[in-house]
N, C-alpha and C positions, 0 to 999 in steps of 0.2 A: 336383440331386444325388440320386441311387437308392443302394441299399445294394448293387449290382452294376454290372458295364459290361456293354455287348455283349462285348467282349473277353472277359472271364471268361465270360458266358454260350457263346462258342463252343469255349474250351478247356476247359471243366466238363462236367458231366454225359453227355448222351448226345452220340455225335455228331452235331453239323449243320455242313452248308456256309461255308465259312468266308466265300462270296461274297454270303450276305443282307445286306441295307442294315444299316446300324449303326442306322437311323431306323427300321425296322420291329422289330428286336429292342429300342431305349430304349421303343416304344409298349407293348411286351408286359411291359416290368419295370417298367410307370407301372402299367400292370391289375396286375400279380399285386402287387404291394405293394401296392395299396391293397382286391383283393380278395381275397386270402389272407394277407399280414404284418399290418398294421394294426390287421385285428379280432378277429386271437387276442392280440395281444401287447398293444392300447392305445395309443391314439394319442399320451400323452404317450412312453411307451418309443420310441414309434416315431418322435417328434421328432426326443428325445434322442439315437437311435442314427443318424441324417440329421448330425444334429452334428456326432456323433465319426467320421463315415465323413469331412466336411467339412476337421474340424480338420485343421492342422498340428502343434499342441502335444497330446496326446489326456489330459495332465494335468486333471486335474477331474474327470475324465470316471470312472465306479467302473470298477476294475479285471477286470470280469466278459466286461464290452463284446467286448474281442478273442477271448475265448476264443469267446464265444455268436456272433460274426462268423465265425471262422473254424474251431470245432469244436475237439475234442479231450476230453483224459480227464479226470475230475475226481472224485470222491468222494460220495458221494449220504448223504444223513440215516441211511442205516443203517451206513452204514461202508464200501458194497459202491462195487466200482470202476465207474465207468462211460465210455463214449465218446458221442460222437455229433458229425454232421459239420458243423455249424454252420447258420446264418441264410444265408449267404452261397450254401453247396450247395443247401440246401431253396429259396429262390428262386428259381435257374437251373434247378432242375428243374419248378419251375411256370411260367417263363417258356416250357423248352422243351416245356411239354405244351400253352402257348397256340399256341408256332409251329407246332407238327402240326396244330392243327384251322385256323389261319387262314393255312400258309404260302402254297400256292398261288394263293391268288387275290389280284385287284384291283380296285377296285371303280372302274368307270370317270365322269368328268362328266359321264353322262348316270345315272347310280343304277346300272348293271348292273352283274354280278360276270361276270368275265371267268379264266379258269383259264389260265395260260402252260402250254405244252406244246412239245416239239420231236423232233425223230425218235427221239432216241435215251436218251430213256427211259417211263416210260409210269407217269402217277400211280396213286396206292394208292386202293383204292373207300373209301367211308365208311366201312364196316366196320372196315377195318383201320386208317384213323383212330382211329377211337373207340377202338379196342383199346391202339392206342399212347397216346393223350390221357389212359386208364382208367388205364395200369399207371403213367407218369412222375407224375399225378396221386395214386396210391395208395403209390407212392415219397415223393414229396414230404411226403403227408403224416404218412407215417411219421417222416419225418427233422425237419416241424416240431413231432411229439407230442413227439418227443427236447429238441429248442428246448424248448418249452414246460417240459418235468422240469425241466433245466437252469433255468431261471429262474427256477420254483419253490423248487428245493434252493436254490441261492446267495441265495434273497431278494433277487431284482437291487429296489435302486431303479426305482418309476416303472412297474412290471410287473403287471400287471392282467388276470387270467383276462379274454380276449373273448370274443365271439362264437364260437360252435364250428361247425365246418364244417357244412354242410349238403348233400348230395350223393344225396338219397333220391331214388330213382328207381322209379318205378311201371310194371311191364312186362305187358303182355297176355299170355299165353299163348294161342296156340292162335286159333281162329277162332270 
């Protein structure tokens, strides 16, 4: 069980194809939960919330759960109002920033990557990969810093500042 479906991954966030395998999008929400959910939030919360996405009864379970799943407004320590669009959005969006860098290809039983292509469209160069991988990823993280306050404020049980992203990238200029 993931704290997402492919289903929601295709009618969420950006648009993708509604005809990728359900098996290539579950691969990409095993990566991102376990390399972007897990080690900001802690792996006991992140049991926890496996649980209550499992359950049928969601009693037990603290009353924080649904909202941090699926976003909304709540009140912050200073009194100020706030929103954000939950666990459930922030995932899908780093799922869909894994599909742009690894949709098109296949990697075939002999170790080679193999790119599908056919007459009637014409794939996007690296560049603009990256670009779109850059913005769904700096999305996402936006919406998990939100996740994060949220869990904060509320004192969820079980929540434990992780690891913090790391994304530093070292560029040459010039020749």
């Amino acid at each position: 069980m993931n704290l997402t479906t492919p289903d929601k991954v295709k009618q969420s966030s950006r648009s993708i194809s509604k005809n990728i395998e359900n098996e290539r999008i579950e691969r990409c929400i095993i990566e991102a939960e376990q390399l972007y959910i897990k080690p900001r939030i802690g792996d006991a919360l992140y049991i926890d919330l496996l649980r209550h996405v499992e359950a049928d009864d969601k009693t037990g379970f603290p009353s924080e759960y649904e909202k941090l799943l699926s976003g909304g407004d709540y009140v912050n320590e200073c009194g100020e109002s706030c929103t954000f669009m939950g666990m459930e959005e922030t995932l899908n969006y780093y799922v869909y920033a894994k599909l742009i860098k690894n949709f098109d290809f296949n990697v075939t039983r002999f170790g080679g990557a193999i790119v599908k292509k056919d007459d009637y469209s014409e794939r996007a160069d690296i560049k603009e990969k990256l670009t779109m991988e850059n913005d769904a990823l700096h999305t996402a993280d936006i919406y998990m810093d939100d996740c994060l306050l949220f869990l904060k404020t509320k004192k969820v049980p079980l929540f434990k500042f992780g690891r913090a992203k790391n994304r530093l990238k070292i560029q040459i200029i010039g020749e």
